[in-house]
Legacy VTK file of the C-alpha trace (Angstrom):
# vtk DataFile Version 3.0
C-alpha trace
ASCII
DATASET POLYDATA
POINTS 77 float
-137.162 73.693 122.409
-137.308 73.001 118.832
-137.350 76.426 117.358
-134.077 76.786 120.009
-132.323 74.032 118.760
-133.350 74.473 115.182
-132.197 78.308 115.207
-128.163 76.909 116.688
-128.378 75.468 112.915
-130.189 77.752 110.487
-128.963 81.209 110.338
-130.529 84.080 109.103
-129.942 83.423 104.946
-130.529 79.570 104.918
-132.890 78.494 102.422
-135.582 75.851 103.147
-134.888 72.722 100.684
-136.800 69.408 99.283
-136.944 66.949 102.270
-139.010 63.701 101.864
-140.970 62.822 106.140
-143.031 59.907 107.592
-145.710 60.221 110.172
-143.508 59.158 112.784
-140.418 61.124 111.546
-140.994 64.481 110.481
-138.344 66.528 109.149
-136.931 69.711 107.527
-134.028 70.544 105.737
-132.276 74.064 104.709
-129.063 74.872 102.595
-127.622 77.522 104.780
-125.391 80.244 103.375
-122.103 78.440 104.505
-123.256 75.729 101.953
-124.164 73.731 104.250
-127.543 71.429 103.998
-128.963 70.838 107.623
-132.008 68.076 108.565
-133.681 68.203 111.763
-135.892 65.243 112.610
-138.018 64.791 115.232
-138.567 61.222 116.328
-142.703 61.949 116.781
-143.519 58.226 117.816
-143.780 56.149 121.623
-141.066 54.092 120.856
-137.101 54.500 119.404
-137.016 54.312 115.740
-134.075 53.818 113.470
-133.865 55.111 109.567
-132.091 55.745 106.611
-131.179 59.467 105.285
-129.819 60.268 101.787
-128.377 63.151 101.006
-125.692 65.102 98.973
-125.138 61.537 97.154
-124.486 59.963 100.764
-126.537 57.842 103.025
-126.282 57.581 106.841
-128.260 55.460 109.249
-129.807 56.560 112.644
-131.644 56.049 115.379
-133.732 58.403 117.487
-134.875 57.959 121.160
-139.186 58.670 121.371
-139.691 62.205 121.036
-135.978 63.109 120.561
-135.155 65.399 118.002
-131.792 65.071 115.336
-129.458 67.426 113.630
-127.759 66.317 111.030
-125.109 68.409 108.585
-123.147 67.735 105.417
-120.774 70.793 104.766
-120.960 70.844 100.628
-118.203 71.484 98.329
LINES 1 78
77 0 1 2 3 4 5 6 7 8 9 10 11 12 13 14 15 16 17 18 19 20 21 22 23 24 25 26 27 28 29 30 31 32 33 34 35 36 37 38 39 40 41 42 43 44 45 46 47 48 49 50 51 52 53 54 55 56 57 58 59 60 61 62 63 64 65 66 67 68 69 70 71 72 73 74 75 76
């Protein structure tokens, strides 16, 4: 399901980038070609977590069910 849901994202010619995970919150992140920088999270614990992302010079604040998995994408000037 992951690879599915990761491959909607990242397109052939997206680039793997710096991303920063926890234990209970591991992540990825790619630039794709459209300059666009994509995170996927996976919420790996037994119980709904919520946490901070920074990126591109913004920050956003989520919350994941157990086990769920997040997209998240900044189009970039």
């Amino acid at each position: 399901y992951i690879i599915a849901h990761a491959a909607k994202f990242v397109r052939p010619g997206s680039r793997r980038v710096h991303s920063t995970s926890t234990p209970d919150l591991p992540n990825v992140a790619f630039m794709t070609a459209g300059n666009r920088l994509v995170i996927i999270v996976l919420n790996d614990s037994q119980s709904r977590l919520t946490f901070n992302i920074e990126a591109a010079g913004a920050y956003m604040h989520s919350t994941l069910s157990a086990g769920a998995v997040g997209t998240y994408i900044w189009q970039l000037e």
